[in-house]
VEXLUMMAR-58584 format. One line per field, with one value per residue (C-alpha): y, x, z; residue in one letter; residue number from 0. Coordinates in nm, 4 decimals, always signed. Example, Ala and Ser with C-alpha at 12.3 -4.5 7.8 and 13.67 -1.06 7.14 Angstrom:
c2: [-0.4500,-0.1060]
c1: [+1.2300,+1.3670]
c3: [+0.7800,+0.7140]
resn: [A,S]
resi: [0,1]
END
This chain:
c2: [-2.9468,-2.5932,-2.4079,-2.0455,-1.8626,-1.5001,-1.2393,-1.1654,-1.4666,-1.6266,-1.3080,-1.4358,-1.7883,-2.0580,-2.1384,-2.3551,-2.2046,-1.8642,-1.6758,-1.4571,-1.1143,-0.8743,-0.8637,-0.6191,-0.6667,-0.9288,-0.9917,-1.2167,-1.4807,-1.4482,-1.2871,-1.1495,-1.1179,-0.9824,-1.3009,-1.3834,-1.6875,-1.8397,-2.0610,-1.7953,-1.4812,-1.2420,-1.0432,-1.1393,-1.1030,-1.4393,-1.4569,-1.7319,-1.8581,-1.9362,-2.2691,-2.3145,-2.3868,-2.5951,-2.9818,-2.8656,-2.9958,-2.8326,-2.4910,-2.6095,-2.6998,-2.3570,-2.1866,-2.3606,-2.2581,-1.9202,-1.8676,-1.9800,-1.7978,-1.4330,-1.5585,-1.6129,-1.2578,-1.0552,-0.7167,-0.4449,-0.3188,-0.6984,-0.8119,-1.0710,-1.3943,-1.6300,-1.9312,-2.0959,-2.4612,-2.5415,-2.6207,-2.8427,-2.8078,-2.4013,-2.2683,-1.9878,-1.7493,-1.5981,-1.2482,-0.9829,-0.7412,-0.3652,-0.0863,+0.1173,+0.1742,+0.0790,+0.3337,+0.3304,+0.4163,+0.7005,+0.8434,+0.8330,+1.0509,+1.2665,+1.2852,+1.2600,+1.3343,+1.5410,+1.4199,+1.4476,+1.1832,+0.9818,+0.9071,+0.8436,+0.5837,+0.4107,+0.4112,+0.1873,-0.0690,-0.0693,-0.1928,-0.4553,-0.6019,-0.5799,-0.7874,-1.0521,-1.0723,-1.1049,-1.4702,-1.5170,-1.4219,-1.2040,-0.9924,-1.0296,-0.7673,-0.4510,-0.2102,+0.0894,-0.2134,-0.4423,-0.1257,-0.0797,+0.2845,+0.3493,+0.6688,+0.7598,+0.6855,+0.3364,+0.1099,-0.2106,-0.4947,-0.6983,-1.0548,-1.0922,-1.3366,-1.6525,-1.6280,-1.6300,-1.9244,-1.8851,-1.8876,-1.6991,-1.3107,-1.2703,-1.1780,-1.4079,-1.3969,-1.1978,-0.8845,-0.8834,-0.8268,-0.4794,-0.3536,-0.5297,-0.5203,-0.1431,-0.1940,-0.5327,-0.4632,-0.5348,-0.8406,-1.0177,-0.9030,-1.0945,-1.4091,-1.3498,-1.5422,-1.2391,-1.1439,-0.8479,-0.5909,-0.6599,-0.5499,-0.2489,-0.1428,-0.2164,+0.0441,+0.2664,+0.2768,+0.2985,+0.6153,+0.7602,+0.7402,+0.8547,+1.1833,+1.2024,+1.0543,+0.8108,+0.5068,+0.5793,+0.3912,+0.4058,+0.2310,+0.0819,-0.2723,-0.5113,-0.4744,-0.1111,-0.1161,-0.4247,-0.1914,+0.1185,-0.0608,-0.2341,-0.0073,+0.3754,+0.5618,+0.6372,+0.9070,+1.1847,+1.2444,+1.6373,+1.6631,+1.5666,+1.7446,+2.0123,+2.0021,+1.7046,+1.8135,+1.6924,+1.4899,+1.2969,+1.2947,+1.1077,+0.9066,+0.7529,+0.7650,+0.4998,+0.2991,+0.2565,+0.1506,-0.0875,-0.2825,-0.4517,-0.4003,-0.0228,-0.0045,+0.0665,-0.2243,-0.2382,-0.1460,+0.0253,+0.2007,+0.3284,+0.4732,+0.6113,+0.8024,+0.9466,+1.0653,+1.2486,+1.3618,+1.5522,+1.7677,+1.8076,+1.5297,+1.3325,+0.9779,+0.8268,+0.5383,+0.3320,+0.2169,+0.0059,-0.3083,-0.5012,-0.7843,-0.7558,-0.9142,-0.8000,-0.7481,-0.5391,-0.4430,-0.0847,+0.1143,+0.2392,+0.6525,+0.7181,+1.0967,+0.9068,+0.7278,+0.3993,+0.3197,+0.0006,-0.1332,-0.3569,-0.7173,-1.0415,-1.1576,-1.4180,-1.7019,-1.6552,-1.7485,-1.5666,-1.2430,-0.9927,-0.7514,-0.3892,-0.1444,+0.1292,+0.4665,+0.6804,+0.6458,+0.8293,+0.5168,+0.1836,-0.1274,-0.4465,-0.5865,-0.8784,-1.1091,-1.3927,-1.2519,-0.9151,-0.6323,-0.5102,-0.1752,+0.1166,+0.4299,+0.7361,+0.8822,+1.2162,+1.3942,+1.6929,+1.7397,+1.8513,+2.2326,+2.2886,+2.3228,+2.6138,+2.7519,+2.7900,+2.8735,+3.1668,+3.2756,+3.3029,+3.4610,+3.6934,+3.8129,+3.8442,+4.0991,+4.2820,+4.2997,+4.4100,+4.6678,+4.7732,+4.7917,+5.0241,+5.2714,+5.2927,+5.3824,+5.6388,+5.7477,+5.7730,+5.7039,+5.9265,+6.1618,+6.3577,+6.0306,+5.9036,+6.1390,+6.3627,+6.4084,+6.2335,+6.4649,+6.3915,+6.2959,+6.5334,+6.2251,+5.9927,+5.6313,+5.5216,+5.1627,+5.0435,+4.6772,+4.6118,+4.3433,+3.9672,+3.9114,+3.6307,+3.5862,+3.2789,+2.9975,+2.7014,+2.3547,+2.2588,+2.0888,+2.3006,+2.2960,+2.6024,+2.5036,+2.8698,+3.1581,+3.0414,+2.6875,+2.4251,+2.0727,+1.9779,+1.6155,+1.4732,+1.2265,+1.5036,+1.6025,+1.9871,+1.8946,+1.7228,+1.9804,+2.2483,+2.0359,+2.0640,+2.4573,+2.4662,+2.2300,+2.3987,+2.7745,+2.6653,+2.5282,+2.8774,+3.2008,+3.0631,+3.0706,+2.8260,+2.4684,+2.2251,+1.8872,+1.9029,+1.6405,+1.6177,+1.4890,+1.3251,+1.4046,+1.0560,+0.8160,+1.0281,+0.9418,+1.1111,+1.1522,+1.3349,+1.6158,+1.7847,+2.1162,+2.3709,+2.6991,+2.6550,+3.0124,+3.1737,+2.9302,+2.6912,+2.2878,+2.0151,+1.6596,+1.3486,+0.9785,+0.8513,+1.1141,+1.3693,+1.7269,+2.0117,+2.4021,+2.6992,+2.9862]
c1: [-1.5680,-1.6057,-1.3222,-1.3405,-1.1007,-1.0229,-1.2343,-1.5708,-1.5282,-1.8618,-2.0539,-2.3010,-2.3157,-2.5342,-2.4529,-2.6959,-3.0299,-2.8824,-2.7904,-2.4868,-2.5481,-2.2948,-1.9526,-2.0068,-1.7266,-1.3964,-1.1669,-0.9388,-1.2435,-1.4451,-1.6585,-1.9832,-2.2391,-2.5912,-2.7829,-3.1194,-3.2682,-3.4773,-3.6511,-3.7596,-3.8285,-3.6096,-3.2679,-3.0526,-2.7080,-2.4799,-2.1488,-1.8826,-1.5881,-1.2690,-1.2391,-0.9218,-1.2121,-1.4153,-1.3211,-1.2153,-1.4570,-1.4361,-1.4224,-1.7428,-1.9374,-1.8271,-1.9509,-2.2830,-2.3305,-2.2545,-2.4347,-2.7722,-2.6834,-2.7100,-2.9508,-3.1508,-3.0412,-3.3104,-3.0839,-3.2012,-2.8674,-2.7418,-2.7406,-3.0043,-2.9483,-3.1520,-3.0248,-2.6635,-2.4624,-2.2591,-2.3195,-2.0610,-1.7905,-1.8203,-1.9382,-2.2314,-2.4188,-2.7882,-2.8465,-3.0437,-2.9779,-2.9506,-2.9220,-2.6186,-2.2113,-1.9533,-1.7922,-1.4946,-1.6402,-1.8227,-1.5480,-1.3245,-1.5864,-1.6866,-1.3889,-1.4235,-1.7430,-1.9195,-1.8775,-2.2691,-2.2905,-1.9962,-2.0945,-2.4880,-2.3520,-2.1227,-2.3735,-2.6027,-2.3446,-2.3175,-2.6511,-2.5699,-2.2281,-2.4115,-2.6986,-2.3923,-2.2166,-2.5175,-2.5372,-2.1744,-2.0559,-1.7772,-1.7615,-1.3585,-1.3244,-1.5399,-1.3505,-1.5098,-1.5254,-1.7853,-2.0325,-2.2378,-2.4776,-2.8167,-2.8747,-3.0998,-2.7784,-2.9301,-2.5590,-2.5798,-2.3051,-2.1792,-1.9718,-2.0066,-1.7847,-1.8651,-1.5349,-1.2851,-1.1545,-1.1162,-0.7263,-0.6588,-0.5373,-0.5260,-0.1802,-0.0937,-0.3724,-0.3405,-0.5152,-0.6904,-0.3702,-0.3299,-0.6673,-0.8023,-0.4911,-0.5739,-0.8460,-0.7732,-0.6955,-0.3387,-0.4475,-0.5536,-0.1997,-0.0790,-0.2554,-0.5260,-0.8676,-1.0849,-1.3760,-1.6502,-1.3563,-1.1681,-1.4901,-1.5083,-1.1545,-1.2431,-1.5684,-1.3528,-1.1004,-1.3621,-1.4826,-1.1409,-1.1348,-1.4809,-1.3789,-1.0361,-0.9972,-0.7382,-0.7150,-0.5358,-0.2480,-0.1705,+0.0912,+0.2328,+0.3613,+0.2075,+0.5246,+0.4565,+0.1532,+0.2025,+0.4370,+0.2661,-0.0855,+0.1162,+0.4133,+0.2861,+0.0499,-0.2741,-0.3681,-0.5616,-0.8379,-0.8518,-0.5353,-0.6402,-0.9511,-0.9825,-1.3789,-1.3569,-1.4681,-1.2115,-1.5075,-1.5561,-1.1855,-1.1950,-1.4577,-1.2343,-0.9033,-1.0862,-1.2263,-0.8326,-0.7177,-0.4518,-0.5618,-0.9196,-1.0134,-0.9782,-1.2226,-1.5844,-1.7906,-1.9758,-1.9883,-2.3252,-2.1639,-1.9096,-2.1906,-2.3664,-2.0691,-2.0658,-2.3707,-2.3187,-1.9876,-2.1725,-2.3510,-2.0519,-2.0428,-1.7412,-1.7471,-1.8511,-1.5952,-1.8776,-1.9552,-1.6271,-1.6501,-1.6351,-1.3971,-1.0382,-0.7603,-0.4312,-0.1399,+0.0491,+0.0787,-0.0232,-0.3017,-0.6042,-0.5992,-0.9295,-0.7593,-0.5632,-0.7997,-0.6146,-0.4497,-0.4325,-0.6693,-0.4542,-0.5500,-0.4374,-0.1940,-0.2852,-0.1028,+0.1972,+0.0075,-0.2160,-0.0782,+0.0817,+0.3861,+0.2721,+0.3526,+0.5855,+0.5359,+0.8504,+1.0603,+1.0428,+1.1807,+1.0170,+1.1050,+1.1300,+0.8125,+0.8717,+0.5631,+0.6718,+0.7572,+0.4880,+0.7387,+0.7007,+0.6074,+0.7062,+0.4752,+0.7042,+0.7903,+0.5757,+0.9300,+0.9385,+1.1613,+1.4558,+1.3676,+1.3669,+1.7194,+1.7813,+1.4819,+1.6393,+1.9613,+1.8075,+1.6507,+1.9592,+2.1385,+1.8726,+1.8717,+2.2767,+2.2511,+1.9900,+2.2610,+2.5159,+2.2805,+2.2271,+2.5824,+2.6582,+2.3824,+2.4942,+2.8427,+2.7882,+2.5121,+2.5664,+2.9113,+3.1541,+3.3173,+3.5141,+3.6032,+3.5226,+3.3062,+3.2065,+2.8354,+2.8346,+2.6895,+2.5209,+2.7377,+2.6648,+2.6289,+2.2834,+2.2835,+1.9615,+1.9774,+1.6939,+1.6116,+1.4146,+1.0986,+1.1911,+0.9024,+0.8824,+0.6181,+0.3808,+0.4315,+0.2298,+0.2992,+0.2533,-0.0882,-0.2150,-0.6031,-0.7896,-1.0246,-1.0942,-0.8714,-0.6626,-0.6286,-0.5602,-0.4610,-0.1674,-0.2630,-0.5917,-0.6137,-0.6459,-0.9681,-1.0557,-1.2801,-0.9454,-0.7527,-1.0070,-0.8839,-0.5361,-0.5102,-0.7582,-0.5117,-0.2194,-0.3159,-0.4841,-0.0992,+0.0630,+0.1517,+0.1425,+0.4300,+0.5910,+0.7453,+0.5633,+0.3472,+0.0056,-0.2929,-0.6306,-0.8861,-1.0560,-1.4504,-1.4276,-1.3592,-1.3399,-0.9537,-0.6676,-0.3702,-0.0132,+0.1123,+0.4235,+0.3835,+0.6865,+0.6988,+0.7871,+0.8366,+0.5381,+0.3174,+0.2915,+0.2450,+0.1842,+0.2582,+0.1451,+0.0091,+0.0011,+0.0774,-0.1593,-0.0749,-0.2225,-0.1056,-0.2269,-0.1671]
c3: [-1.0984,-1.2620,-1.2358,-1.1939,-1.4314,-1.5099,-1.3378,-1.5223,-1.7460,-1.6066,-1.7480,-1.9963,-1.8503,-1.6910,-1.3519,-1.2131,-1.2283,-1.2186,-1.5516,-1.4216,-1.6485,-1.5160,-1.2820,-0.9320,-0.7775,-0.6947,-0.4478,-0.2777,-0.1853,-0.4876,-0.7245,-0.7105,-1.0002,-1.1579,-1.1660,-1.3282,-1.0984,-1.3714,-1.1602,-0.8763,-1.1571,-0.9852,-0.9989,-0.7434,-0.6215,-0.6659,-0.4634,-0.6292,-0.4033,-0.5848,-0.6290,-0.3730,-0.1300,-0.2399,-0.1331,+0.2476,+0.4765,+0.7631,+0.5913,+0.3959,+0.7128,+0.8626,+0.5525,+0.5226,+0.9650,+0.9214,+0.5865,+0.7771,+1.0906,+0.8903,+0.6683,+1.0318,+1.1839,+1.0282,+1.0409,+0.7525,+0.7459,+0.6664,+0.2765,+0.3344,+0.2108,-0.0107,-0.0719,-0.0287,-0.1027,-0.4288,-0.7516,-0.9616,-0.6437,-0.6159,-0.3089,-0.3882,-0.2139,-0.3306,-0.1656,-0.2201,-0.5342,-0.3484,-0.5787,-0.4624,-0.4149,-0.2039,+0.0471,-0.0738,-0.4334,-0.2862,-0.0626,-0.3825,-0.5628,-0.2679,-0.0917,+0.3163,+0.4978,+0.7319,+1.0785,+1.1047,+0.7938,+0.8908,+1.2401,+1.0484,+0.8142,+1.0984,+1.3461,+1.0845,+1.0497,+1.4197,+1.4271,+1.2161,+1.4054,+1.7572,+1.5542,+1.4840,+1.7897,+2.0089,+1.7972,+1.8138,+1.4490,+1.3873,+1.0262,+1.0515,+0.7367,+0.8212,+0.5761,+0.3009,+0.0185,+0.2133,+0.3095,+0.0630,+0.0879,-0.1509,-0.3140,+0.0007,+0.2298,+0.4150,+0.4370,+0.4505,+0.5591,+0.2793,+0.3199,+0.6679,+0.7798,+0.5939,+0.3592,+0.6465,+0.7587,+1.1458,+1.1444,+0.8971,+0.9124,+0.5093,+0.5162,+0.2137,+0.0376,-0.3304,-0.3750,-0.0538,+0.2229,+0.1832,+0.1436,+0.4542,+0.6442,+0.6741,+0.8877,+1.0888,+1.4978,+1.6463,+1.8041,+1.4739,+1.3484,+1.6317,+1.5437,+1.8779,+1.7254,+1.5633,+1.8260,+1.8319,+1.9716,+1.6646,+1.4274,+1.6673,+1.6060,+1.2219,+1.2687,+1.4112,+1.1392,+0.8834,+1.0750,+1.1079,+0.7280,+0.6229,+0.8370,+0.6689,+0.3700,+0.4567,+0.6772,+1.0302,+0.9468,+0.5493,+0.4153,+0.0534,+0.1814,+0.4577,+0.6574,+0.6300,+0.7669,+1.0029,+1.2073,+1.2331,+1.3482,+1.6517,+1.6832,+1.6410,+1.8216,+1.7666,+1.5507,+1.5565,+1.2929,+1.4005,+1.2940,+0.9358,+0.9308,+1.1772,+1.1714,+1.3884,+1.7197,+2.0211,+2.1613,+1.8212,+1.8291,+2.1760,+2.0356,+1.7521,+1.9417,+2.1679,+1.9274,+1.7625,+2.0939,+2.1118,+2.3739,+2.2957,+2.6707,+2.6633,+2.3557,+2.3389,+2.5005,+2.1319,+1.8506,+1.9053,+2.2500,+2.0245,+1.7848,+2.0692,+2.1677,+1.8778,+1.7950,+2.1516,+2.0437,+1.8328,+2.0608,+2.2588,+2.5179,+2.5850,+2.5845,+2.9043,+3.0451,+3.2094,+2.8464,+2.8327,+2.8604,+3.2051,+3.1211,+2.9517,+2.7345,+2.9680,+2.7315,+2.9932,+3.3212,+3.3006,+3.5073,+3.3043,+3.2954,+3.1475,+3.1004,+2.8550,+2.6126,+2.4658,+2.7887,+2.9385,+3.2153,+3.4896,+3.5579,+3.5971,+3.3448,+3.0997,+2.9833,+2.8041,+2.4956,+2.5338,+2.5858,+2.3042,+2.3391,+2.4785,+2.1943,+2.2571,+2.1232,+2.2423,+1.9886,+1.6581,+1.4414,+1.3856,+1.6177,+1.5369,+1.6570,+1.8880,+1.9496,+2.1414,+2.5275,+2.6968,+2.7237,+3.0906,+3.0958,+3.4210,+3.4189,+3.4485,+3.7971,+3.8852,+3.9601,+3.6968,+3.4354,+3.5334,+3.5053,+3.8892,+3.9547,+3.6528,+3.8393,+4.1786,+4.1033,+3.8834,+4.1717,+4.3826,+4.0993,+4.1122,+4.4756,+4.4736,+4.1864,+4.4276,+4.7192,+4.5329,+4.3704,+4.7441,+4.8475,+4.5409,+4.6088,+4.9948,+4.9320,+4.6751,+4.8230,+5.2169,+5.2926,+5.5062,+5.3308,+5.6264,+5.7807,+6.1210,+6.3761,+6.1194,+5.9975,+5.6604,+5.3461,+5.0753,+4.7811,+4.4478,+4.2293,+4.2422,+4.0609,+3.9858,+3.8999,+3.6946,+3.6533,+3.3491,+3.3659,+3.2256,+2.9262,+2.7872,+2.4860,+2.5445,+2.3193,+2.4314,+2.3123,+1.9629,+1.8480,+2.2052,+2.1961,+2.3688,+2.6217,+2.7574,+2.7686,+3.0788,+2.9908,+2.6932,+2.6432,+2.4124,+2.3677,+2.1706,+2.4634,+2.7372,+2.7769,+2.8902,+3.1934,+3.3353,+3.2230,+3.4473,+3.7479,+3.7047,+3.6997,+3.9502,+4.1667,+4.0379,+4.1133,+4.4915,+4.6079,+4.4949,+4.2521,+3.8835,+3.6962,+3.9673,+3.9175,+4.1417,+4.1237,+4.1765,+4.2049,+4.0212,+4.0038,+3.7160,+3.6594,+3.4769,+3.7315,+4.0768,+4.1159,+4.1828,+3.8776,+3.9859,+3.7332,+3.7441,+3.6620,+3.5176,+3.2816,+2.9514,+2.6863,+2.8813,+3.0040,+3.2641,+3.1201,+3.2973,+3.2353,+3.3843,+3.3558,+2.9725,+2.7900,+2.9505,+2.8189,+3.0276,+2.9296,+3.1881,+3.0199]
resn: [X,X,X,X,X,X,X,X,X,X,X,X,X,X,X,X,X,X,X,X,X,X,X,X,X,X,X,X,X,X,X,X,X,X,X,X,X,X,X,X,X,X,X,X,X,X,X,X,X,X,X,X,X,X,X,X,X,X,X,X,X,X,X,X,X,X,X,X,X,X,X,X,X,X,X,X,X,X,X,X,X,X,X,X,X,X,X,X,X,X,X,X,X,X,X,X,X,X,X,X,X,X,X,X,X,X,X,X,X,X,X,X,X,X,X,X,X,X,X,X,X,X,X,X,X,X,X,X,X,X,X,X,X,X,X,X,X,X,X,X,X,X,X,X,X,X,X,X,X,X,X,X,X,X,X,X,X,X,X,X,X,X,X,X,X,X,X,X,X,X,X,X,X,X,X,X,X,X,X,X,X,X,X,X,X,X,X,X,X,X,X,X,X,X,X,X,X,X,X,X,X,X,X,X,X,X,X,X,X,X,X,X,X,X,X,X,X,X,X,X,X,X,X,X,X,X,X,X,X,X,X,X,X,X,X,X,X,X,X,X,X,X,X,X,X,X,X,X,X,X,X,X,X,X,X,X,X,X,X,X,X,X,X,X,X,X,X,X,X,X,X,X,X,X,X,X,X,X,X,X,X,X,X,X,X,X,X,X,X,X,X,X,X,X,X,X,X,X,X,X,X,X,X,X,X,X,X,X,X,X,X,X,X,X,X,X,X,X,X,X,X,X,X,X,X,X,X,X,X,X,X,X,X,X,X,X,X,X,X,X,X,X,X,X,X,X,X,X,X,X,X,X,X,X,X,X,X,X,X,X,X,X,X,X,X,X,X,X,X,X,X,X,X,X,X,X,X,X,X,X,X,X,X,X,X,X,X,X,X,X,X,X,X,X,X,X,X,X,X,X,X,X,X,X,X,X,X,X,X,X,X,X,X,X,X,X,X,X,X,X,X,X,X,X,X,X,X,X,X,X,X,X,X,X,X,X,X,X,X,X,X,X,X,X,X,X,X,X,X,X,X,X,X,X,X,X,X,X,X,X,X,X,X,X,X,X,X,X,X,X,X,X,X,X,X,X,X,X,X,X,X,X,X,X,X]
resi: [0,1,2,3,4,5,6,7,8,9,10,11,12,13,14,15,16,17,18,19,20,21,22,23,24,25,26,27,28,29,30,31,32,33,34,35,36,37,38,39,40,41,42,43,44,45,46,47,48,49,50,51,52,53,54,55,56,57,58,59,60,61,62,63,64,65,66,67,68,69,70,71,72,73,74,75,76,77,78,79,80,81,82,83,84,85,86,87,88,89,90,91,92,93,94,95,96,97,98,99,100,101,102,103,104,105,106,107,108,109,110,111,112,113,114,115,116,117,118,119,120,121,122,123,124,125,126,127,128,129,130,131,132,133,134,135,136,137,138,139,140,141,142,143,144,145,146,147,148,149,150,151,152,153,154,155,156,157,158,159,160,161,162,163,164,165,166,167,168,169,170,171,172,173,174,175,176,177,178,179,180,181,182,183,184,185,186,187,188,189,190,191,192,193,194,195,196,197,198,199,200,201,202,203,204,205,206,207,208,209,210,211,212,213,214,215,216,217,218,219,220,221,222,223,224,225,226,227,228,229,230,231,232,233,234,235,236,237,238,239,240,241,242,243,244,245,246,247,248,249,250,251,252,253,254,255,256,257,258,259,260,261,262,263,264,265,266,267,268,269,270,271,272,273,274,275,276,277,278,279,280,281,282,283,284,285,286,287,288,289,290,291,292,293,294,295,296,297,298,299,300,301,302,303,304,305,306,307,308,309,310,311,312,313,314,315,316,317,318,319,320,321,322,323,324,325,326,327,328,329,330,331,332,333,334,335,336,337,338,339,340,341,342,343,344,345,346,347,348,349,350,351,352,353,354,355,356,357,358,359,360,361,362,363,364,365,366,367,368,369,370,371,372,373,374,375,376,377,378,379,380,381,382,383,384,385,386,387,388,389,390,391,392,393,394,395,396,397,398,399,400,401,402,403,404,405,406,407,408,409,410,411,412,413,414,415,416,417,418,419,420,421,422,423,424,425,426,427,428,429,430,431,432,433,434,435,436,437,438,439,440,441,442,443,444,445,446,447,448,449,450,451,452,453,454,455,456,457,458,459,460,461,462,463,464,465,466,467,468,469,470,471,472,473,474,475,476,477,478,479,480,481,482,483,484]
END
């Protein structure tokens, strides 16, 4: 057996019928050279696995399936592949030779995209993963590094799948854990077998990153990033770049869901969304997907993108612990027992009571303001019998107006000049049907609870309603942020 040694050390060398001329790239599986084939008169593309594969069986067998599966698919954005097997023990693959760079080179020299380019070059490897999963493969490491663009911006898909054995999650595995770790889906973290939703999270993370610049959940160690993918929540990419529009926002915030159920239905619905995102549309819910993973007993709030649709439990092992996102530190992340999970009561905040007894305060100032200006004012002064006259002294008692500047939320997004949302999960069509609700029940500037509807699904969500420095904000299902100004 030929055994593969530092990187690059082939260059120059026969392997097989290939002449391997120059290194392209490494990683954690392989390498991947300029090859002359001198028996076919062409430049080509030659993948080498490290040799720590070569002599497994089954991995071998699963290689050689998948290899001819893509090699069948036909997809232009898909590296198409020649010719596959080993030579002297080493695994190989024979692709095409494209002309171009990775994303992740290009994003380093261009910095982050235009959402208009972003959701172009995403929406092209969408194309290729719905391609795959409608044979059953799965890429398992969609990230910037296996995207490769041409000078004329066409991407293509590069090492789909074939170099990952089916358990693994590449958490051990040198100089691949943290760049791919980046991009992998909470459920692979949690040992769950790698499906399409997982390369739609993956897509979705690549997009977050082509808009910002940085991955949604960065970090220096695995454990670093380990607990922020499964423990914090989702970010916002309009946050980082404020030329993301809050319906492209939507768009990714889905996509980065926790739970695979409450994703896009595909990778190419998730593109779709986008591209309407674009023009302004938000994303539509009937393009999630009809059947779910439960990992927790909460109700789905389409107002609150990333939640949770409820359905019948799975197995034990099956199921994965429901992230919690209230506190500020990280958790230990426990993966053995589902944490139950209790939506919040709609029962306000506790700002009621100040409220009322305000109020009262307010109206016993008043009466004693009243007694004062009747007995200087009209009192008796020749006692009892006597026709009372008018006392030489007036008291004018003036009660100056209570302003209070408004200060909405922080992070509060206008929707028009009477209403916002302070949450990049709200969207502003719900957020229409709360003031509407909340202004029909009585005088704004009131605490109360309110119902509204959601344009979305045609139910019914409770929010409780209170002023806060100037405004009135209500709160409500997941997280749902609603300011009336």
């Amino acid at each position: 057996m030929v055994r593969m040694a530092q990187q690059g050390s082939r260059v120059g060398t026969q392997f097989g019928p290939y002449r391997l001329d120059a290194l392209l790239g490494y990683g954690g599986m392989g390498e991947v050279y300029r090859a002359y084939d001198t028996v076919r008169d062409r430049e080509v593309a030659v993948k080498l696995l490290h040799e720590r594969f070569a002599g497994d069986e089954t991995y071998e067998e699963r290689f050689r399936r998948e290899a001819q599966a893509v090699a069948r698919l036909g997809e232009p954005h898909i590296i198409p592949i020649h010719d596959y097997g080993a030579i002297d023990g080493v695994l190989y693959l024979d692709m095409r030779l494209v002309d171009g760079e990775d994303l992740r080179s290009r994003l380093r020299r261009t910095g982050p995209m235009a959402p208009a380019d972003a959701v172009g070059l995403i929406s092209q490897i969408a194309e290729a993963l719905d391609a795959a999963h409608s044979v059953g493969l799965v890429h398992r490491d969609v990230k910037p590094e296996n995207i490769l663009v041409t000078a004329t911006d066409f991407a293509y898909l590069v090492d789909f799948g074939i170099a990952h054995q089916a358990a693994d999650t590449r958490l051990t595995q040198a100089g691949t854990a943290i760049g791919s770790l980046a991009y992998m889906a909470p459920e692979q973290l949690d040992g769950v077998p790698s499906g399409a939703m997982s390369d739609v999270y993956s897509l979705a993370a690549v997009l977050f990153e082509t808009l910002t610049g940085k991955p949604p959940f960065p970090g220096a160690t695995v454990s670093q990033i380990v607990r922020a993918t499964v423990m914090n929540e989702v970010p916002s990419p309009r946050q980082s770049a404020p030329s993301v529009s809050p319906q492209l926002d939507a768009v990714v915030v889905r996509g980065l869901a926790k739970d695979p159920a409450a994703r896009f239905g595909s990778a190419g619905q998730m593109a779709a969304a986008a591209r309407a995102a674009l023009e302004g549309h938000w994303p539509d819910s009937a393009s999630a997907p009809t059947t779910s993973v439960q990992t927790g007993p909460r109700a789905y709030d389409p107002t609150v993108l990333g939640a949770r649709p409820q359905t019948a439990p799975l197995p034990e092992s099956q199921a994965y612990p429901e992230p919690q996102f209230s506190q500020p530190q990280f958790a230990q992340p426990q993966f053995s027992q589902p944490q139950q999970y209790y939506p919040p009561q709609p029962n306000g905040d506790g700002r009621a009571l100040p409220v009322v007894l305000g109020a009262l305060i307010g109206l016993l100032v008043l009466a004693l303001i009243g007694l004062g200006v009747y007995w200087f004012g009209f009192r008796d002064s020749g006692g009892a019998g006597t026709t009372a006259t008018p006392s030489s002294t007036t008291i004018t008692t003036t009660v100056p107006p209570t302003t209070v500047a408004a200060t909405p939320p922080p992070g509060t997004t206008n929707c028009d000049s009477e209403v916002g949302v302070a949450s990049s999960v709200t969207s502003c069509e719900f957020a229409f049907n709360v003031k509407s609700a909340y202004l029909a029940a009585g005088p704004k500037g009131q605490a109360r609870t309110v119902v509204a509807d959601s344009p979305v699904t045609g139910r019914s969500y409770t929010m409780s309603c209170n002023p806060e420095d100037g405004v009135v904000v209500c709160r409500g299902g997941n997280n749902a942020v609603v300011v009336i100004f």
